[in-house]
C-alpha positions in Angstrom: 6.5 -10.4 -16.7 4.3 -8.1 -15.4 5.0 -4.4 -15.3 5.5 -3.2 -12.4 3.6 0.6 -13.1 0.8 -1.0 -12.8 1.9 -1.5 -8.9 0.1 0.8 -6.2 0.5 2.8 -3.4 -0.3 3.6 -0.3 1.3 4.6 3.3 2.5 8.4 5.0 4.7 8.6 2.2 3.4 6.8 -0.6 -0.3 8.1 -0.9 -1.5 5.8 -3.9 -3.1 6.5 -7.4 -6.5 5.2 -7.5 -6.8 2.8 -10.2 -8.3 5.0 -13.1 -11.7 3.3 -13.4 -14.1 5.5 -16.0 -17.1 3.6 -15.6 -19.2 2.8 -12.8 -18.3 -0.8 -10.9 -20.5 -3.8 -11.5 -23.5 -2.8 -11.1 -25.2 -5.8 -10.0 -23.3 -5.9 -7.0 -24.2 -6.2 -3.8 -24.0 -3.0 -1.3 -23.4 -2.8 2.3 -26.3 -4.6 4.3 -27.4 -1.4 5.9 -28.6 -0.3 2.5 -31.8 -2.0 2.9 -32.8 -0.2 6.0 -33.1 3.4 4.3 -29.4 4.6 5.0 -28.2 6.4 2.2 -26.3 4.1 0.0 -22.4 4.7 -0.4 -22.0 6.0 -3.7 -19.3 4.0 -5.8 -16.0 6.6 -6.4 -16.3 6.6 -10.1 -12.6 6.7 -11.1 -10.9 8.9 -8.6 -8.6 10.6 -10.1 -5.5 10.2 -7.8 -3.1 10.2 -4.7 -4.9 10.1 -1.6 -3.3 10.9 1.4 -4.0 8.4 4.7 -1.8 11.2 6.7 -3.0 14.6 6.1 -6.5 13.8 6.4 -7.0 17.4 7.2 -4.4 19.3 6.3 -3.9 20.5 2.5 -0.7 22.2 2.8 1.4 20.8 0.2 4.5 21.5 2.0 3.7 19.4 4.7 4.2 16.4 2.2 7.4 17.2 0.4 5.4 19.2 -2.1 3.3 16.0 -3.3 -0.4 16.8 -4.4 -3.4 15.2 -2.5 -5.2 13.5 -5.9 -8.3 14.2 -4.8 -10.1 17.0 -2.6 -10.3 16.3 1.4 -14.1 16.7 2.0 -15.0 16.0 5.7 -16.1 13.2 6.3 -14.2 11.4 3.1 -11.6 8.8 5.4 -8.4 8.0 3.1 -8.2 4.2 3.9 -5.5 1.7 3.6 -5.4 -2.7 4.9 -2.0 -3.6 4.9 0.9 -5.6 7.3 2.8 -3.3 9.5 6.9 -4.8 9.1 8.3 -3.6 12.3 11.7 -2.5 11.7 14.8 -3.7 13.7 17.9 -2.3 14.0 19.5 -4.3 11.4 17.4 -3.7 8.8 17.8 0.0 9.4 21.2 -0.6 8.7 20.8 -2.5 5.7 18.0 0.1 4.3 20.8 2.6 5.2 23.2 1.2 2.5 20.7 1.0 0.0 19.7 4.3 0.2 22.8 6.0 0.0 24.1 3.4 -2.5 20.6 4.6 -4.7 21.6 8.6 -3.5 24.8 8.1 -5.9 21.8 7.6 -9.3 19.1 9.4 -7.5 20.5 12.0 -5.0 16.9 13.2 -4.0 15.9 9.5 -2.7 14.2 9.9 1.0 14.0 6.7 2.8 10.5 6.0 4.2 10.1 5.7 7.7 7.9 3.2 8.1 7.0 -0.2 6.5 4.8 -2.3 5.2 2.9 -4.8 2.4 -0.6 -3.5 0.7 -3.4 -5.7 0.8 -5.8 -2.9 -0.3 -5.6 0.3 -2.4 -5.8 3.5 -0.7 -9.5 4.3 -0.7 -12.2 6.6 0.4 -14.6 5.8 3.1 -17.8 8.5 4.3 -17.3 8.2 8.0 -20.2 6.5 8.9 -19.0 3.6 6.8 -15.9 3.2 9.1 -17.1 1.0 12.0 -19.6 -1.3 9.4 -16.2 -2.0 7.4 -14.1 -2.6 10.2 -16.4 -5.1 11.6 -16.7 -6.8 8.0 -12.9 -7.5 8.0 -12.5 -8.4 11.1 -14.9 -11.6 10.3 -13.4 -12.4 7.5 -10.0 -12.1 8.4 -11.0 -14.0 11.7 -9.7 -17.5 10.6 -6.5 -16.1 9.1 -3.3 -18.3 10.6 0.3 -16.5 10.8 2.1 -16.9 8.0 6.2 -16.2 6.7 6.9 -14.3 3.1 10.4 -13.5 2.2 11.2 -10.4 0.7 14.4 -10.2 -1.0 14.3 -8.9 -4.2 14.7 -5.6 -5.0 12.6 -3.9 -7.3 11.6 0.0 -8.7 8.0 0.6 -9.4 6.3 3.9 -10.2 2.8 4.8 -8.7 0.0 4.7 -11.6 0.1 8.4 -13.1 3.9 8.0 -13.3 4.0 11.0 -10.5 6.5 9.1 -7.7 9.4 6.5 -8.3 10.0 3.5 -5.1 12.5 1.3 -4.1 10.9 -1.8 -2.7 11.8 -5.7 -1.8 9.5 -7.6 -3.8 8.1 -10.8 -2.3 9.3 -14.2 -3.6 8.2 -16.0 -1.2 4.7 -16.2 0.7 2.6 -15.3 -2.7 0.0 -17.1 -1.9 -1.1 -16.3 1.6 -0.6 -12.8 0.4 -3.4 -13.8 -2.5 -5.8 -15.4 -0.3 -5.8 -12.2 2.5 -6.0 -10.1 -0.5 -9.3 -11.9 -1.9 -10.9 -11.3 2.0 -10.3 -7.9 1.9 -11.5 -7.7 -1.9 -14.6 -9.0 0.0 -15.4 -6.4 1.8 -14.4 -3.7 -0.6 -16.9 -4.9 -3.3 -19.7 -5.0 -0.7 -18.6 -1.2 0.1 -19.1 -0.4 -3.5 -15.3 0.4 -3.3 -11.8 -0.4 -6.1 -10.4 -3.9 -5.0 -6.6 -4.5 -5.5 -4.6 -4.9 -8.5 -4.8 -7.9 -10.4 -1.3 -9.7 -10.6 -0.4 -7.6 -7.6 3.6 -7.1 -6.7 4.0 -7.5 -3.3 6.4 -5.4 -1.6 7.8 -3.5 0.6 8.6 0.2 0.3 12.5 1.3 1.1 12.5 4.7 -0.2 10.7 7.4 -3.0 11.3 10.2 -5.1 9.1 12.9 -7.0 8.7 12.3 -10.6 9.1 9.1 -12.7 13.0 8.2 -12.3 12.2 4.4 -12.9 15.2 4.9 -16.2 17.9 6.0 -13.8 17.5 3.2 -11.2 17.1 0.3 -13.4 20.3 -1.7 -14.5 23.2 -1.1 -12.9 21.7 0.5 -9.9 19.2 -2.1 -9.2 21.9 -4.6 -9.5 24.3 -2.8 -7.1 21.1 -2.7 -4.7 20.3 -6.6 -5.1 24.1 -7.3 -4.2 23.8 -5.2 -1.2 20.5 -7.4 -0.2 22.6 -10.6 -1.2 25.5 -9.7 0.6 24.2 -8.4 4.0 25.3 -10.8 6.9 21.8 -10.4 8.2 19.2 -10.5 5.2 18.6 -14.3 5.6 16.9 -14.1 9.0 15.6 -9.8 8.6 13.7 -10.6 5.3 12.1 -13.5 6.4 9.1 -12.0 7.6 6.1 -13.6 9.9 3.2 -11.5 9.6 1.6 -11.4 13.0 -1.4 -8.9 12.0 -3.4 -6.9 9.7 -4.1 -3.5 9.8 -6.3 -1.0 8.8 -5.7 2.7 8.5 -9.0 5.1 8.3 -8.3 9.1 8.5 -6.1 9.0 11.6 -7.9 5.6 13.2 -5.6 2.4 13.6 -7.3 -1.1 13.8 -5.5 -4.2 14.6 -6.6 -7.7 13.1 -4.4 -10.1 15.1 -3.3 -13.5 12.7 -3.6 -16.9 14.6 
């Protein structure tokens, strides 16, 4: 079984630990094509130490993020970005999140549910601006031929983010792994050519429910993660709310949405 520390992070609530990488990347790899021409060459983020934020792309104060602590320093023009599936949330599963968290409140009484949803395809990384439209256009051809596709996520699960920092609630996949693989190895595509981390290896794909400060992993294991999956189990609704089509992709850059519609 893997352990699911070694899971990352990356959303308005969840900015993600970088994986710790000391060396530089492969360096036979290829750069972005625009190397050749005499642009300067994006240099590879030699082990970042930490949580980036996609939201506050500007903003530093910490108490505009529940006290949490950007990992590294916002320079302009460094673009906190993120390739994951947006989950659209229906009423229902409001409900249903609803009874987890304050079934999770009663082991964990400083739990915040997130508010809003979604499965990582990518780390959270950093792009230099310019590097922005050349990326986007590199997914968008290689996540051209991508068909719609269903995943079911009904198991719940508690990760912590890599530095042990943040504690999650999240519905693991157990259906869909695949698909989820194959996207992942396009977008691991275009990272490498951007000199940037690619995914986890063995990644656990999930969904974020809620978070807490500090590593509280010990407290919802057990009994509360049982009480949790018989919530899921027992919801009248869970059958046809966590079986999810994924209609498209999207990319997150600073403050900068793109959409990569599935087939």
């Amino acid at each position: 079984a893997m352990s699911a520390a070694l899971v990352g992070y990356s959303s308005s609530e969840e900015e993600q630990e970088q994986q710790e990488e000391g060396g530089s990347r492969d360096g036979g790899a290829q750069g972005p094509r625009e190397a050749s021409s005499g642009r300067p060459r994006l240099p590879a983020p030699a082990g970042l130490p930490g949580d980036p934020d996609p939201e506050e792309a500007v903003s530093d104060d910490s108490s505009r993020h529940g006290g949490r602590v950007r990992g590294f320093p916002h320079e302009r023009g460094n673009w906190a970005t993120h390739v994951y599936l947006p989950y659209a949330a229906q009423e229902e599963f409001l409900e249903l999140l609803e009874l987890l968290v304050s079934r999770a409140r009663t082991y964990v009484p400083s739990l915040a549910a997130m508010e809003e949803f979604h499965l990582s395809l990518s780390q959270c990384v950093v792009l230099r601006y310019h590097w922005i439209e050349p990326f986007v256009r590199c997914l968008r051809e290689r996540l051209a031929a991508f068909h719609r596709f269903f995943c079911v996520a009904d198991q719940v699960k508690v990760y912590t983010n890599q530095n042990k920092t943040r504690t999650f609630i999240g519905l693991e996949i157990s259906a869909g792994h695949f698909q989820l693989l194959e996207l992942v190895s396009e977008v691991d595509g275009v990272l490498e050519e951007f000199d940037l981390p690619t995914f986890y290896k063995d990644p656990s794909f999930h969904i974020s429910l809620a978070w807490c400060v500090g590593d509280l992993s010990g407290r919802l294991e057990g009994q509360c993660l049982r009480e949790l999956q018989d919530i899921v189990d027992g919801f009248e609704e869970s059958a046809f709310l966590l079986r999810i089509q994924w209609e498209q992709i999207r990319c997150k850059s600073g403050n900068k949405y793109f959409s990569f519609p599935l087939r």
